[in-house]
C-alpha atoms as an extended CHARMM CRD file, in Angstrom:
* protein
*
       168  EXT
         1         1  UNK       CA             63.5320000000       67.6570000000      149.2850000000  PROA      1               0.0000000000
         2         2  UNK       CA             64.8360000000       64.1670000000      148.5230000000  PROA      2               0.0000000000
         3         3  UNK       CA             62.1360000000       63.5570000000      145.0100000000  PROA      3               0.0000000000
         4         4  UNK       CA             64.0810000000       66.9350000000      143.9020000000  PROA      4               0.0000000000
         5         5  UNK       CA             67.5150000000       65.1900000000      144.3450000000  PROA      5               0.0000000000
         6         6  UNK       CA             66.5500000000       62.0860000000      143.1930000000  PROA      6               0.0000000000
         7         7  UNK       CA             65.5370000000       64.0350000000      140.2210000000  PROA      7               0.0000000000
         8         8  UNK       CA             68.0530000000       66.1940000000      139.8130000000  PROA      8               0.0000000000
         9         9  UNK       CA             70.8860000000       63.1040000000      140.1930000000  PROA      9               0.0000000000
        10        10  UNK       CA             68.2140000000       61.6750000000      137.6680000000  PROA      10              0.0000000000
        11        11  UNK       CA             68.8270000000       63.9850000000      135.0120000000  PROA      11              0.0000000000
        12        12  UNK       CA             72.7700000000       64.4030000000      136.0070000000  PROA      12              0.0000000000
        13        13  UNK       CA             72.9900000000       60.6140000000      135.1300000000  PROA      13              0.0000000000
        14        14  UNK       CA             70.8360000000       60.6820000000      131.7880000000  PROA      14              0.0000000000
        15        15  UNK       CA             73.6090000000       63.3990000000      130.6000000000  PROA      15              0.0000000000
        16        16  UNK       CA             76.6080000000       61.7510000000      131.4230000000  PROA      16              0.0000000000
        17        17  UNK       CA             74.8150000000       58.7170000000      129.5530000000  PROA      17              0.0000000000
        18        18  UNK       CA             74.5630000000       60.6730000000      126.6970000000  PROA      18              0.0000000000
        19        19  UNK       CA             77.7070000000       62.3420000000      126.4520000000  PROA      19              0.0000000000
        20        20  UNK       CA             79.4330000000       59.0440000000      126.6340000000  PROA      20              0.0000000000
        21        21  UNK       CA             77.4360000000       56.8540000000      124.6190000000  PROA      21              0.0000000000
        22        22  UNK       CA             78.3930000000       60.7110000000      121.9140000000  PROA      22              0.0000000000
        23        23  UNK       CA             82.3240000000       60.2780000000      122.1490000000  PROA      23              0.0000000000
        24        24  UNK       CA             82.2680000000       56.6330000000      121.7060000000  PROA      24              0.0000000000
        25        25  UNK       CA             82.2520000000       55.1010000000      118.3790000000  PROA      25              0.0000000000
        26        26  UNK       CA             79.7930000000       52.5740000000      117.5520000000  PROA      26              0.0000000000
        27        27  UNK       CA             78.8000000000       50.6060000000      114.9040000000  PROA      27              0.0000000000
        28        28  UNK       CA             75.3050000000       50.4160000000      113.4310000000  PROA      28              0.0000000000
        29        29  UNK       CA             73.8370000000       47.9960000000      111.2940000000  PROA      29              0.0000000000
        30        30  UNK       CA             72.0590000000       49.7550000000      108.3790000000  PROA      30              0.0000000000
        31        31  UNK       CA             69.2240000000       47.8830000000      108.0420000000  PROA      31              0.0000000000
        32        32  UNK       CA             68.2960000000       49.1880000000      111.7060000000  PROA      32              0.0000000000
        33        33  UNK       CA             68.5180000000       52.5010000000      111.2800000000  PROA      33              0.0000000000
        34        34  UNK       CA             64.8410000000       52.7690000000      110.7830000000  PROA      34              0.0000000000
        35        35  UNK       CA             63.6070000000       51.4530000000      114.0650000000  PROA      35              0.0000000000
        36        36  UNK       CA             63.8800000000       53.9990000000      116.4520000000  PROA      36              0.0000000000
        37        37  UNK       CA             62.6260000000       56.7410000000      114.4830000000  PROA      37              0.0000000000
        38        38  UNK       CA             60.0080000000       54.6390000000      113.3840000000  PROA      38              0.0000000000
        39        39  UNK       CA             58.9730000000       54.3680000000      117.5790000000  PROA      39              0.0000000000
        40        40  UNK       CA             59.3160000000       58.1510000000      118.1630000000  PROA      40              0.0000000000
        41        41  UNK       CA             57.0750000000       58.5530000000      115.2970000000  PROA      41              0.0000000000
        42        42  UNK       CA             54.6130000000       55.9410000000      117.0030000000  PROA      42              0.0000000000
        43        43  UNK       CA             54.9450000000       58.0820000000      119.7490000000  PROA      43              0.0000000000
        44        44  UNK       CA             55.2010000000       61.2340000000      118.4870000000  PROA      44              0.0000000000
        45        45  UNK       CA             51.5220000000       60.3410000000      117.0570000000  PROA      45              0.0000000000
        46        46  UNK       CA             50.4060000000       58.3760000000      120.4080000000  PROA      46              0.0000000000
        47        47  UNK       CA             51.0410000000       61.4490000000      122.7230000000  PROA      47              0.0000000000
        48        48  UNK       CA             49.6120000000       64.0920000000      119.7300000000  PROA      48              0.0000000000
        49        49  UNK       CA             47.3570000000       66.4870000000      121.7520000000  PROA      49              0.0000000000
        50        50  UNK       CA             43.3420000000       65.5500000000      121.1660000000  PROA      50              0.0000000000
        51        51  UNK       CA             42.6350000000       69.0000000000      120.7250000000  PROA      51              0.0000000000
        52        52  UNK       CA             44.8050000000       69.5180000000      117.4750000000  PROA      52              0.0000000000
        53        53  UNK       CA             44.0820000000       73.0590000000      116.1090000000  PROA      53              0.0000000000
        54        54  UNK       CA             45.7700000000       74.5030000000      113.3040000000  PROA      54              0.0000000000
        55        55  UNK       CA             48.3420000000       75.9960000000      115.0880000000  PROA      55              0.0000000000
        56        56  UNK       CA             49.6060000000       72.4810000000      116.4620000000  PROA      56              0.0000000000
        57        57  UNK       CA             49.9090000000       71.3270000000      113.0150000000  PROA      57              0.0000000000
        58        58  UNK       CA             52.0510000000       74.4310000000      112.1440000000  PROA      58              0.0000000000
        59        59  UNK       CA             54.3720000000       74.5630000000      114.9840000000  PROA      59              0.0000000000
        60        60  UNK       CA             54.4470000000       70.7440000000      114.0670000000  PROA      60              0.0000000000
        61        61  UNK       CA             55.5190000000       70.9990000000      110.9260000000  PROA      61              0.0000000000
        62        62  UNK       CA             58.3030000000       74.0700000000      111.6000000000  PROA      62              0.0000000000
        63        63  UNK       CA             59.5770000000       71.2820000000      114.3960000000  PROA      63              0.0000000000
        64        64  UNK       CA             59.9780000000       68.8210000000      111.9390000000  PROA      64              0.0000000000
        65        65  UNK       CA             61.6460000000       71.1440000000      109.0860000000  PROA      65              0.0000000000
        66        66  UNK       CA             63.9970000000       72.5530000000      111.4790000000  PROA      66              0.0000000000
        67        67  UNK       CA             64.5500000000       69.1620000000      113.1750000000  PROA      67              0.0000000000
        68        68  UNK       CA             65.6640000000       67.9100000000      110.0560000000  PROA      68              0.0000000000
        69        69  UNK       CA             68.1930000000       70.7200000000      109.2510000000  PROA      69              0.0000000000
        70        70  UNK       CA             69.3360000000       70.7110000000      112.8040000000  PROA      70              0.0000000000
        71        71  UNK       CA             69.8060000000       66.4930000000      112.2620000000  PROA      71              0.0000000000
        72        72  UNK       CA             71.6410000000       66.8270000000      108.9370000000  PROA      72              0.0000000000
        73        73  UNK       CA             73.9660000000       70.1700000000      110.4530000000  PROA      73              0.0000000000
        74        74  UNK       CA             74.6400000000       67.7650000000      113.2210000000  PROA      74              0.0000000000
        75        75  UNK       CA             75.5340000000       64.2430000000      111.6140000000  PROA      75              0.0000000000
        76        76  UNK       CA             78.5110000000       66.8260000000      109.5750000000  PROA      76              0.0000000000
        77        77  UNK       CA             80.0710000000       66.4850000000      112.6020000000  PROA      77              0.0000000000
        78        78  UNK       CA             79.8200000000       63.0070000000      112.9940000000  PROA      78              0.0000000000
        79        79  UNK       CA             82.8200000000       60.6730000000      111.7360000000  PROA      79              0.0000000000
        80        80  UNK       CA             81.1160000000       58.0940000000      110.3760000000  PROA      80              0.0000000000
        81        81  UNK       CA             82.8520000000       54.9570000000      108.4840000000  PROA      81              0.0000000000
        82        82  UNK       CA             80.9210000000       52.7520000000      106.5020000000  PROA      82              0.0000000000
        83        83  UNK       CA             82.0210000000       48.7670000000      106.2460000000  PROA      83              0.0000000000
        84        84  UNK       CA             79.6250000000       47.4430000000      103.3760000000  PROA      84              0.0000000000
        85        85  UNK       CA             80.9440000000       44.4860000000      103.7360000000  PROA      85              0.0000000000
        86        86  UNK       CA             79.1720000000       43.9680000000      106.9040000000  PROA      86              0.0000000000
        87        87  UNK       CA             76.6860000000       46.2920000000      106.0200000000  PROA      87              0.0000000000
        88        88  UNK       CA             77.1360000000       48.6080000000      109.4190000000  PROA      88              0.0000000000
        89        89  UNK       CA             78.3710000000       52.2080000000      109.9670000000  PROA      89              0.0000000000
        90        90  UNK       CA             80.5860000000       53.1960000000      112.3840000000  PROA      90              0.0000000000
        91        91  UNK       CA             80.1900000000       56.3100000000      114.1370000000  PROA      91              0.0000000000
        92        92  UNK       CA             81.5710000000       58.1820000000      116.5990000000  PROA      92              0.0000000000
        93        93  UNK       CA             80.3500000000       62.2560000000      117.5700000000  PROA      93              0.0000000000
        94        94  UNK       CA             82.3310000000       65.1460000000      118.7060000000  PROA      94              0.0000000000
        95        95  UNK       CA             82.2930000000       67.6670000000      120.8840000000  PROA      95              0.0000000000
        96        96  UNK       CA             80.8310000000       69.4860000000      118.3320000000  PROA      96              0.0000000000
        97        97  UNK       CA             77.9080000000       67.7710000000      117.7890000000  PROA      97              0.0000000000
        98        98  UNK       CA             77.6670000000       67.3380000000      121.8200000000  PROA      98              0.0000000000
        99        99  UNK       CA             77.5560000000       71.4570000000      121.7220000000  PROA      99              0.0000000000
       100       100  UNK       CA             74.9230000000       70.9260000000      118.9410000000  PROA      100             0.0000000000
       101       101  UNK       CA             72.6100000000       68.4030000000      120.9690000000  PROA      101             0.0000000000
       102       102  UNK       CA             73.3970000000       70.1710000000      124.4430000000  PROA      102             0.0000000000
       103       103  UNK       CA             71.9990000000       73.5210000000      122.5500000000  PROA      103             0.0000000000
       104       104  UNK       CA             69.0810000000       72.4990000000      121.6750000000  PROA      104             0.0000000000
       105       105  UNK       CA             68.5120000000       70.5690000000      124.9250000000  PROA      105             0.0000000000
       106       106  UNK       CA             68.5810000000       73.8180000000      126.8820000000  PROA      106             0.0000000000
       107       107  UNK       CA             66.2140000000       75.2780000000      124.4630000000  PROA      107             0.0000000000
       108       108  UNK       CA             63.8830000000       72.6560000000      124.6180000000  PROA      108             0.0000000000
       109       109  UNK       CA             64.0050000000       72.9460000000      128.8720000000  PROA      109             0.0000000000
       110       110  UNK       CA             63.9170000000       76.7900000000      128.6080000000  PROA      110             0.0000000000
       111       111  UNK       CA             60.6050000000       76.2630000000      126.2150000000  PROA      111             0.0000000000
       112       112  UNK       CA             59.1940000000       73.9190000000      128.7790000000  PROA      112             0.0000000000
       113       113  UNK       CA             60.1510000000       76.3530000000      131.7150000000  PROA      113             0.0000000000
       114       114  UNK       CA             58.5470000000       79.2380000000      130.2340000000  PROA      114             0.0000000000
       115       115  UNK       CA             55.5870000000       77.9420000000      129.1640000000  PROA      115             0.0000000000
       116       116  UNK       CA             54.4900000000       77.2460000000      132.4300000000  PROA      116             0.0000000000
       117       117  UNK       CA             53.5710000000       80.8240000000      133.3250000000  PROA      117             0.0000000000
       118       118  UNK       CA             49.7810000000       81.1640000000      134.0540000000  PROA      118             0.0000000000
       119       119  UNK       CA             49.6850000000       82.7320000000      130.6300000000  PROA      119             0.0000000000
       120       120  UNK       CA             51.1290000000       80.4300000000      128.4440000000  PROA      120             0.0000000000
       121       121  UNK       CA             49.8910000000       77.0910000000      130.4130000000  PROA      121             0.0000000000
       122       122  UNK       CA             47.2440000000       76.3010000000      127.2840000000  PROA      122             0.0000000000
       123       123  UNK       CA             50.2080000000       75.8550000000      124.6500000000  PROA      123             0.0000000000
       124       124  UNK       CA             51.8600000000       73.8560000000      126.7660000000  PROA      124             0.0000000000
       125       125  UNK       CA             50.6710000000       70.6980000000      124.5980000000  PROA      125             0.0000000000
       126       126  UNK       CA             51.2820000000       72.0450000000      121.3300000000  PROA      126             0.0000000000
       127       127  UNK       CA             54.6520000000       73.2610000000      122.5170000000  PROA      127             0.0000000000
       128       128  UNK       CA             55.7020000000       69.8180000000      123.8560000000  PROA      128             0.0000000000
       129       129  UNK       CA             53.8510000000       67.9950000000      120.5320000000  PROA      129             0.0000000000
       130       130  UNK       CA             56.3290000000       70.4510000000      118.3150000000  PROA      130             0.0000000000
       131       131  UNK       CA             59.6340000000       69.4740000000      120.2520000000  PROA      131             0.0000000000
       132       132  UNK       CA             58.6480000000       66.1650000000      120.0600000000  PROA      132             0.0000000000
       133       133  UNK       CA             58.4020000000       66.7620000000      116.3970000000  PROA      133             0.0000000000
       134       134  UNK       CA             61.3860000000       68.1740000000      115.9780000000  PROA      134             0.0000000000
       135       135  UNK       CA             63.4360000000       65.5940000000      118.0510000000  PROA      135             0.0000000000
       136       136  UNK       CA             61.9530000000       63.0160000000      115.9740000000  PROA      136             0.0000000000
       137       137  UNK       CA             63.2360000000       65.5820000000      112.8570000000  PROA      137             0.0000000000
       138       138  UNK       CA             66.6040000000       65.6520000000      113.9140000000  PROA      138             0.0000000000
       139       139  UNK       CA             66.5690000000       61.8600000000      114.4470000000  PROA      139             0.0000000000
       140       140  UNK       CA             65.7130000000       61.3910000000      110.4380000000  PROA      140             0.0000000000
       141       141  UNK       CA             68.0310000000       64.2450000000      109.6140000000  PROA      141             0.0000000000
       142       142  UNK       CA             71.1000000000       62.6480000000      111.5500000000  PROA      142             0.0000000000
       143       143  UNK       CA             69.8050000000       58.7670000000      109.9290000000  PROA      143             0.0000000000
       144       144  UNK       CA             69.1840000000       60.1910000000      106.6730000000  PROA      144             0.0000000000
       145       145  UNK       CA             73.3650000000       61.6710000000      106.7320000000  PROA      145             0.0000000000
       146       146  UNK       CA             74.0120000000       58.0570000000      108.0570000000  PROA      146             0.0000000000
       147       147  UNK       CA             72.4610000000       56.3160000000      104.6190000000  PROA      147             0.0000000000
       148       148  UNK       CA             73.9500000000       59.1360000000      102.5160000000  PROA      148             0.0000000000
       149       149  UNK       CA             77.8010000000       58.2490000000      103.9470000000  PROA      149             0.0000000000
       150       150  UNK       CA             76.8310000000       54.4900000000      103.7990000000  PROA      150             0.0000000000
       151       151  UNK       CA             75.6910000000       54.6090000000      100.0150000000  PROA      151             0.0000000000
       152       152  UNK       CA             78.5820000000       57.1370000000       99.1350000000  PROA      152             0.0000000000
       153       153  UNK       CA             81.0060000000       54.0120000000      100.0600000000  PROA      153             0.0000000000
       154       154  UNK       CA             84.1920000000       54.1220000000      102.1470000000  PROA      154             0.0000000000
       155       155  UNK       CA             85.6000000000       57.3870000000      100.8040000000  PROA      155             0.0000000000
       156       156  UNK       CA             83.7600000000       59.6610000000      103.1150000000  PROA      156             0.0000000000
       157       157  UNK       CA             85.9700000000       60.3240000000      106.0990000000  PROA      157             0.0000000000
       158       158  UNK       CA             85.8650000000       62.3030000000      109.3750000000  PROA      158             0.0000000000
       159       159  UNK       CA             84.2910000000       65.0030000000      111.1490000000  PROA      159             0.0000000000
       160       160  UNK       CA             86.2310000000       68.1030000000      110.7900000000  PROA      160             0.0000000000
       161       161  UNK       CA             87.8060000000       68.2200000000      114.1180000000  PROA      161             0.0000000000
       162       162  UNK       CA             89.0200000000       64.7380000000      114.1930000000  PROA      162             0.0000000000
       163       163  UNK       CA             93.3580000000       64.5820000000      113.9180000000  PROA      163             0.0000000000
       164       164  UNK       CA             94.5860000000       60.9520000000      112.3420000000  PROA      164             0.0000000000
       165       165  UNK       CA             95.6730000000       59.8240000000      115.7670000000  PROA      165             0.0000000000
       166       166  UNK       CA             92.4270000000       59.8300000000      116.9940000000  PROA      166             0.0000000000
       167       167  UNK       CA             91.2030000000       56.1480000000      116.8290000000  PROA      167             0.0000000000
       168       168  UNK       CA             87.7070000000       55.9600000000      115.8530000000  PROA      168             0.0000000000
């Protein structure tokens, strides 16, 4: 009983983490914005199951195409301010892009749920491996928006839910 708790206020926490860490703007430094997808891709290749088929490659690949659609439809609903003075980004999500993330965040637990039925337990590896894939997707599709509105310059603005009165 208390491991499930401890779990579940666990996972309550790691939400709450992300929500805020969403709504808050932040500035990033542009030269960095390589270094965490280049460690989910370390680790998107570390944890690659041994028994690779085909059809892991496949579901890899669709991952990583939608993953980078889903990135670039979410990082429109970023408001992101470039300083190239400084050479940094700021950025700050919205509740759009929270409904984006938390979307695809049930998906991924409903996958994960239903694939451990007795019948689907073998593609439970090439399941996870394709998530993984497409997390790391959506990582290079929301960076790759990032270095587009940084090399655009200062004109590019805000998300389109933002009012002026909303401090970034």
């Amino acid at each position: 009983m208390l491991p499930a708790v401890i779990q579940i206020v666990v996972i309550v926490l790691a939400l709450a983490f992300v929500v805020w860490r969403q709504l808050r703007a932040r500035e990033l430094k542009v030269s960095r914005l390589w270094l965490v997808p280049a460690l989910l891709t370390y680790e998107s290749w570390r944890l690659m199951p041994a028994n690779i088929g085909l059809a892991a490659i496949a579901a890899a690949a669709v991952g990583l195409v939608v993953g980078l659609a889903l990135g670039v439809f979410r990082a429109r609903f970023y408001t992101m301010v470039p300083n190239p003075a400084k050479g940094t980004i700021a950025v700050k999500g919205s509740p759009w892009a929270l409904l984006v993330w938390g979307a695809i965040f049930a998906f991924k637990l409903g996958a994960r749920f239903f694939t451990h039925t007795a019948s689907m337990s073998g593609h439970l590896d090439t399941l996870s491996f394709a998530l993984m894939v497409l997390a790391l997707g959506m990582l290079l599709g929301t960076r790759g928006r990032m270095l587009y509105v940084y090399n655009q310059g200062p004109q590019e603005v805000a998300a389109p839910v933002m009012s002026p009165a909303d401090p970034l």
